[in-house]
Phi, psi and omega in degrees: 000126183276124174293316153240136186222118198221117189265109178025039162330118165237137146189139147222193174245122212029294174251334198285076163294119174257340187261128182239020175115048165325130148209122188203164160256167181236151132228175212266140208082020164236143212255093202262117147268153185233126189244149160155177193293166180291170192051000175303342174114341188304313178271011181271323175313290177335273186336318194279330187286285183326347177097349205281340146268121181262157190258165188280306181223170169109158209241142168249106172249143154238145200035049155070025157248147170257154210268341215270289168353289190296265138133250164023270180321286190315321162298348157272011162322307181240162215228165190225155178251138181229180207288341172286333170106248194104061182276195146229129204283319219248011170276120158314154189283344160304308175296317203282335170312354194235329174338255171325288175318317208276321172277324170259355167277337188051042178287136187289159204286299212273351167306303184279021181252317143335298195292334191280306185284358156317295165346281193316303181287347173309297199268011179081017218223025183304336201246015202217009193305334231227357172270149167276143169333315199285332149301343189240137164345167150284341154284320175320302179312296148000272179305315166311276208307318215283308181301326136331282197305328179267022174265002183242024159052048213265180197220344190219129180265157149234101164240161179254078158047070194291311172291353194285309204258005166270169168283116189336292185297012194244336166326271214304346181301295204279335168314318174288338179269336189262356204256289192309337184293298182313324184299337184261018184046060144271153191293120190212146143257131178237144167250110197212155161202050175243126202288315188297289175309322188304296197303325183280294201284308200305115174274327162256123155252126169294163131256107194262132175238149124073032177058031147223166176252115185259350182214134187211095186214170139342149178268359168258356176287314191280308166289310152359268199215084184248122189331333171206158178322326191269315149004281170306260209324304176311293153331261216322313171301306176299320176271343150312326158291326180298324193274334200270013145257002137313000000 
C-alpha cells in the first residue's frame, strides 16, 4: 500500500525556495532516511507532509487522501518527533502520553493510560511514569516524545533528526529504540545524521541538495558506491566530523 505520494512539491519562504519540485512515494513499512546537508530542505520536507507548513504547489496523499482535500484527516495518519522533545514541562510523562489520546480521541483516560504505560515499557521508560521532563535525561526525554507519538496511534512515524540535540552517549538509547520501530514495519521518515543508523535501518535513502532529492536508492548503494561527487564529498565530510569526535 502505498503511504505517502508526494507530486512536484514547492515551497518557500519569501524569496527563499527551499522545497524545488519534490517527488516520491512511501509504501507501507519502510523505513526512509533523509540525509544531506544543512539547509537541503529536509525538516521542511517533514513539516509540510505533517501539516506544520503548507506548501505552495504540488499534490500530497497520504494513504491515498489528498491533503488539499482532507486538509485534517490525512494528518492524522501521522505522528512526528521533533528535535526539542516538545514535552509539556509542567505535565507528568503519564500525562503528557494521555494528552493528546484523551483531548483530540476522546479516548477513555484509562484506556489511555493503560495504553501509555505500555508505550512507556516499550521505549524503556516504565519507572519515569511519575516524573516531570525537567527529571529526565535529554535521551530519557526523547524517548518520552517517540512515546508520546506513538500514543495517537499514527500509521506513519517523522522524526526530525530525534538525536541532533542530544549528548553523544545519549544517541544510542533513543537510536535503539527507533531501530525496534523499523523492525515492527511501522512506515517512518528520518531526517538524520547518523550515518551508521541510516545505513542499518533505512530500505531507502534520500539524498536532499538544494530543495530536491537528487538520490532515492538503497543504503548500500549511496554508502557503498554513491552515485555522484557531491553525494561522495558530503559523506566523506560527515564522517570525518563523526570520527574526529569520537
Amino acid at each position: 500500500m502505498e503511504m505517502i505520494k508526494a507530486k512536484n512539491i514547492y515551497k518557500s519562504f519569501g524569496e527563499l525556495e527551499v522545497l524545488s519540485g519534490v517527488s516520491f512515494n512511501v509504501n507501507q513499512g519502510e523505513a526512509i532516511s533523509i540525509i544531506g546537508p544543512s539547509g537541503s530542505g529536509k525538516s521542511t520536507l517533514l513539516r509540510s507532509l505533517i501539516g506544520l507548513e503548507e506548501i505552495n504547489s504540488g499534490e500530497l496523499y497520504i494513504e491515498g487522501i489528498s491533503i488539499k482535500e482532507s486538509g485534517k484527516k490525512a494528518y492524522e495518519k501521522m505522528g512526528m518527533v521533533f528535535q526539542g522533545f516538545n514535552l509539556f514541562p509542567h505535565k507528568t510523562v503519564l500525562e503528557n502520553l494521555i494528552e493528546a489520546p484523551v483531548v483530540v480521541k476522546g479516548e477513555k483516560k484509562a484506556e489511555a493510560q493503560a495504553k501509555a504505560e505500555e508505550l512507556l515499557k516499550k521505549v524503556g521508560l516504565s519507572d519515569k511514569v511519575d516524573s516531570y521532563p525537567a527529571q529526565l535525561s535529554g535521551g530519557q526525554k526523547q524517548r518520552v516524545a517517540i512515546a508520546r507519538a506513538l500514543a495517537m496511534e499514527p500509521d506513519i512515524m517523522l522524526f526530525d533528526e530525534p538525536t541532533s540535540s542530544l549528548d553523544p552517549e545519549l544517541v544510542g538509547e533513543v537510536l535503539t529504540v527507533i531501530r525496534d520501530l523499523a523492525e515492527e514495519n511501522i512506515t517512518m521518515l528520518i531526517v538524520t545524521h547518523e550515518m551508521g543508523f541510516a545505513r542499518d535501518v533505512s530500505d531507502r535513502v534520500f539524498f536532499m541538495d538544494h530543495g530536491k532529492i537528487i538520490s532515492d536508492t538503497v543504503p548500500e548503494k549511496i554508502f557503498v558506491n554513491p552515485e555522484s561527487e557531491r553525494i561522495k564529498s558530503f559523506l566523506t565530510k560527515i564522517l570525518s566530523q563523526t570520527n574526529s569526535s569520537h
